[in-house]
Structure formats: structure tokens, C-alpha cells
C-alpha positions in Angstrom: -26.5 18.1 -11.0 -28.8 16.7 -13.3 -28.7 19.1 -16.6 -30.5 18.9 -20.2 -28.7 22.0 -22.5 -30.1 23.5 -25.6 -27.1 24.5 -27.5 -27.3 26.5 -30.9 -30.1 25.0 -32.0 -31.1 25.6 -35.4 -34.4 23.9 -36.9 -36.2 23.5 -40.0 -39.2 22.0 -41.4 -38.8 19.0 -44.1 -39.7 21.2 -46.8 -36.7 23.7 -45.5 -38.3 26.6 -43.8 -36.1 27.5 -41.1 -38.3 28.6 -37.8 -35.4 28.1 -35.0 -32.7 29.9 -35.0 -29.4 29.7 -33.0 -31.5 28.7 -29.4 -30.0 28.2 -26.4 -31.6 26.7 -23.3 -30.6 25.5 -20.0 -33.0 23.1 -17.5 -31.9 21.7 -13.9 -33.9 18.8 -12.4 -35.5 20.1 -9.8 -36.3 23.5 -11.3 -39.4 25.2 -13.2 -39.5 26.6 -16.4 -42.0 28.8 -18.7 -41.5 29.4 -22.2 -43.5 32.0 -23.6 -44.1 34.1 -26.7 -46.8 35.1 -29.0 -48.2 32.6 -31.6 -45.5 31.3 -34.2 -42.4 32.3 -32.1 -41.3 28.5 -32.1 -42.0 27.3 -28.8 -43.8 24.2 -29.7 -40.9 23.3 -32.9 -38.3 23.9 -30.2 -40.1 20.8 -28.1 -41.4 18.9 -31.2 -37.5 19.0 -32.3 -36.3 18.4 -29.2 -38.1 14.9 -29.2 -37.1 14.2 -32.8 -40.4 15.1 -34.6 -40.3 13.7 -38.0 -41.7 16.9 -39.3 -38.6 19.1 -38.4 -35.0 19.0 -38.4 -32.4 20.0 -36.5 -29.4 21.8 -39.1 -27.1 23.3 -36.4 -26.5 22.8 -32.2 -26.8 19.9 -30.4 -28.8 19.0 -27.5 -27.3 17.9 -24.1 -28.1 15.1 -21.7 -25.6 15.7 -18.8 -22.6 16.4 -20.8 -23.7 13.6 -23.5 -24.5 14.9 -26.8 -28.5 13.4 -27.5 -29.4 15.6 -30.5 -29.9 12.6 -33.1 -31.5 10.0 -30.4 -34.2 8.8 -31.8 -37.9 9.7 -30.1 -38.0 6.4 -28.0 -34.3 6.3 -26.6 -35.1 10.1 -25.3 -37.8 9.1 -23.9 -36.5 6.1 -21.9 -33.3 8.7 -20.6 -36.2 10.1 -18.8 -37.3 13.0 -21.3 -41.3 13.7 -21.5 -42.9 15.5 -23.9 -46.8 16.5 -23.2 -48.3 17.5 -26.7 -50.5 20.4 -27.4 -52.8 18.0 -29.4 -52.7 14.6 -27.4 -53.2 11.9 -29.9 -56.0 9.6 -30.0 -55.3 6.0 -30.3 -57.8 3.2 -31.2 -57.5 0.1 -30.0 -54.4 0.8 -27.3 -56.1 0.8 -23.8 -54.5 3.7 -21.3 -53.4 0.8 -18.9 -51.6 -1.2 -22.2 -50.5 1.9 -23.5 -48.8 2.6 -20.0 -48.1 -1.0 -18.8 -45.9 -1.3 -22.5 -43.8 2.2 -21.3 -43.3 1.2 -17.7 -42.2 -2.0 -19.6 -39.5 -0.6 -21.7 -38.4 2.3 -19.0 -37.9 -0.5 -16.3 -36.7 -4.1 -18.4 -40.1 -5.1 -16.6 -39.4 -4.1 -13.3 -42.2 -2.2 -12.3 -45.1 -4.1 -10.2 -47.7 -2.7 -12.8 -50.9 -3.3 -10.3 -49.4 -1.0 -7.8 -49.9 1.8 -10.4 -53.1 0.7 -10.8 -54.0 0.9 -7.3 -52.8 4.4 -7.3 -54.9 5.7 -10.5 -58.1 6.5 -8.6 -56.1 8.6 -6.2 -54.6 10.4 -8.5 -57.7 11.0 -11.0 -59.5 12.5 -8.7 -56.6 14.6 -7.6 -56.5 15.5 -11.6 -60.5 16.1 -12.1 -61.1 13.4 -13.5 -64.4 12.0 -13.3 -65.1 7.9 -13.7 -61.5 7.4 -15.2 -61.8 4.1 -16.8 -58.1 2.9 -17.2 -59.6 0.1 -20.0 -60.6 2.6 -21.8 -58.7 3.4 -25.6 -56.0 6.3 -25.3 -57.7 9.5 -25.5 -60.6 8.2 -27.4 -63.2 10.0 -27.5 -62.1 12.9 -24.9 -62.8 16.3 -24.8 -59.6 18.7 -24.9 -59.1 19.0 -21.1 -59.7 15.2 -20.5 -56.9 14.6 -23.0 -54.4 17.5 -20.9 -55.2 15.4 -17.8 -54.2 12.5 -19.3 -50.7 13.7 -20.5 -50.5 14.7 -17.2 -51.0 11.3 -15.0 -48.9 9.8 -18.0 -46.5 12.1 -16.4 -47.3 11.8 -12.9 -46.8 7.5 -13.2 -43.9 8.0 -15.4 -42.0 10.5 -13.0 -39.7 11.8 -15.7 -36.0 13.3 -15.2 -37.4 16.3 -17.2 -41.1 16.9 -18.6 -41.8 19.0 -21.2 -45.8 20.8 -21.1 -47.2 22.3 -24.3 -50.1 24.4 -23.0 -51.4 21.9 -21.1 -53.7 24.2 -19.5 -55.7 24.8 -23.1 -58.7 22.9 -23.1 -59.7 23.3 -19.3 -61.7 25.6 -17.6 -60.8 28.2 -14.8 -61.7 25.1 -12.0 -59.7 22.5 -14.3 -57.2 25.3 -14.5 -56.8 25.3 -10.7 -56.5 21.9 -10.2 -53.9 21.3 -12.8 -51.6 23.6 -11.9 -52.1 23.0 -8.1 -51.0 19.0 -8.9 -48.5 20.6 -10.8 -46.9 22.8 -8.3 -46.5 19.9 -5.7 -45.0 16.9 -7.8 -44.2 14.2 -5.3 -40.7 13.5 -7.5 -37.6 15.8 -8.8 -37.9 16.5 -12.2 -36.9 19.5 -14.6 -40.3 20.9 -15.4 -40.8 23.6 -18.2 -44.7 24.4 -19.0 -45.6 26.8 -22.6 -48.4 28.5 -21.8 -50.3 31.7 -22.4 -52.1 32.0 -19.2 -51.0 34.1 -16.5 -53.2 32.4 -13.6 -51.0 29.1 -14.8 -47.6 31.0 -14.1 -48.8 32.6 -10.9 -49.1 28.9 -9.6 -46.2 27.7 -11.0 -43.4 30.4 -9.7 -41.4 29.1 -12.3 -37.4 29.5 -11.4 -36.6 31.0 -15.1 -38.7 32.1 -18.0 -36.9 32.0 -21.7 -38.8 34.1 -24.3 -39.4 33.5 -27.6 -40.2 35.2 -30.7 -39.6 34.8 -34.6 -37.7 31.6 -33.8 -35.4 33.0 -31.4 -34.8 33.5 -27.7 -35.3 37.0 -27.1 -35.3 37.6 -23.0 -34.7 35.2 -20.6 -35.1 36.2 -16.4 -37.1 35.6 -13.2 -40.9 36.0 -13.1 -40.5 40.4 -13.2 -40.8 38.8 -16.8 -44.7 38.3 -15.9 -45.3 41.8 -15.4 -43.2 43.2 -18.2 -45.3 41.4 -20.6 -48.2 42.1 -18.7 -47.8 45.5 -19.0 -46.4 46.4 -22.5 -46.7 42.6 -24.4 -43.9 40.8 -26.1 -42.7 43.3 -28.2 -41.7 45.4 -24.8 -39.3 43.0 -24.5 
């Protein structure tokens, strides 16, 4: 069994404003996850941390890659043990193509293994399969992309990259009910086993997700954690029926 643990985790910004508290998470590959809660709860720190944001840091708990304690990795060495975080506010990058951007990742992940123009040949599939319209792979990293163009892109990042786990901040903000659809349809029929945990807000995103467990969060902690009867808790009486 493939595991990433949360253990303890304590976080706080540079200027020393704790926001995480004592969280503790659990993710199988091969599983889905949510992590919900209201605005502020911590979901995107816990992520951001996670993946060694420069902006936060973690005080107390330690994070686990298959019984190997990772907490102080730096960004890139989590990343190449197959940890993927997709932002809430891709990045745009001037002057790094999508392809070089990728082609330099694939790169490092493989020691130059990976026969790059067969990834190519796949991108048109799998554009169109994401709602992307004229994808030009040449094109400068998010530049000039409207919100839900950049979310599709994190996402076919993720989709090439086929990561042991992926981590999804709201990538269903920027896109419209059709966009919605199509995301999370992709995203409930990966082609490749990986520990998948989305944040998100939207309800129509968890109905197509059936995620396995859902961890709540709020005021920097984890306040429930269950199956999807979580939905309709929240549904019905919000976060603070929890």
C-alpha cells in the first residue's frame, strides 16, 4: 500500500501567525479525497505547506511518504517522489513554452527516459477531452489564459505527469457549469492509480467525484472527517452543523 500521512501538523506564516493546528490526514493511492470548509479554515496552507511554500512553515508533525519522514523535502524532491500540487492561482510564466515547461519535468522525473514526442502526440486527445479549444503546446505557460484555461492546464500537467498523489485546489473555480462537467468527468476516470484529494466548494464537483473520505476543516483544524453523508450534513445545516 502506497500511503502519504499528515501527522500533527502545525503551520505558520513567516511572520508567525499560526493558521494549522495539530492536523492529521491520511491518503491511499488509489483513493479520492475532498477537503472542505468555509473560507480561511486552512485548506489551501495545509497544501501550500505540504509542498514546502516559502511563505509558511511547518513548527510541529511531520509528513509521511510511505513510512519515510518528507516534511523538510524541499518543493522539487516532493515533487519528483510523485507529489502534485494544482494551485488555486496557476502561475503565469513568460518566456517557458507548456511543451519546455513539461519536456524539462518529464526530464527530471524520468533521468530522460521519457520519449517526449509520444506525449505530444497524445496532447490533442486529451485537450479536447479537457475543453480545450486550439491548445497550442508552443505557447508560454498560462500566458495570457483566462481562469478556467489555466485549471485545465494544471490538469493535463497532471494527466501527463500521472502522479503517485495529486493534490487539486479548487480546480473547478474559474469554469463554467459545461467546463464543470467536463473536468470532473476526466477527473473521475483517470487512466492511472493515484491518491487524489480535490478542495472545492461545489457540490455538483463532489457528486462526480464520490470521493472515498472527506476531512473537514475549520479555524486551522480538522473538525469532521467521514464518507460523503458529509455532503448532506453540510448541505443541510453548513459547517458549523458539524
Amino acid at each position: 500500500m502506497r500511503e502519504l500521512q499528515i501527522i500533527d501538523l502545525s503551520v505558520e506564516t513567516n511572520d508567525g501567525q499560526k493558521i494549522l493546528s495539530n492536523v492529521s490526514m491520511n491518503f491511499e493511492v488509489g483513493k479520492r479525497y475532498a477537503i472542505l470548509g468555509p473560507n480561511g479554515s486552512g485548506k489551501s496552507t495545509l497544501v501550500n505547506a505540504l509542498m514546502g511554500h516559502p511563505h509558511y512553515r511547518i513548527i510541529n508533525g511531520r509528513v509521511l511518504l510511505n513510512g519515510c519522514d518528507i516534511t523538510n523535502l524541499s518543493t522539487d524532491e516532493k515533487a519528483r517522489l510523485g507529489i502534485f500540487l494544482g494551485f488555486q492561482y496557476p502561475l503565469e510564466i513568460e518566456g517557458v513554452s507548456f511543451s519546455s515547461f513539461l519536456r524539462t519535468v518529464l526530464n527530471q522525473q524520468t533521468d530522460g527516459k521519457t520519449n517526449f514526442f509520444d506525449i505530444l502526440k497524445d496532447l490533442p486527445q486529451q485537450t479536447k477531452e479537457l475543453g480545450f479549444r486550439n491548445f497550442d503546446s508552443t505557447r508560454d505557460l498560462n500566458v495570457g489564459f483566462s481562469g478556467g484555461e489555466k485549471k485545465r492546464s494544471e490538469i493535463l500537467q497532471m494527466l501527463i505527469l500521472k502522479p503517485k498523489f495529486a493534490f487539486l485546489d479548487e480546480p473547478d473555480s474559474g469554469l463554467d457549469i459545461d467546463g464543470l462537467i467536463t473536468l470532473t468527468g476526466k477527473l473521475a476516470s483517470l487512466d492511472f492509480s493515484t491518491g487524489l484529494v480535490v478542495i472545492t466548494h461545489h457540490h455538483k464537483a463532489l457528486e462526480a467525484l464520490k470521493p472515498d473520505v472527506i476531512y473537514v476543516m475549520k479555524n486551522g483544524g480538522l473538525i469532521a472527517t467521514g464518507g460523503t453523508e458529509l455532503i448532506k450534513k453540510i448541505q443541510k445545516s453548513g459547517f458549523k452543523g458539524l
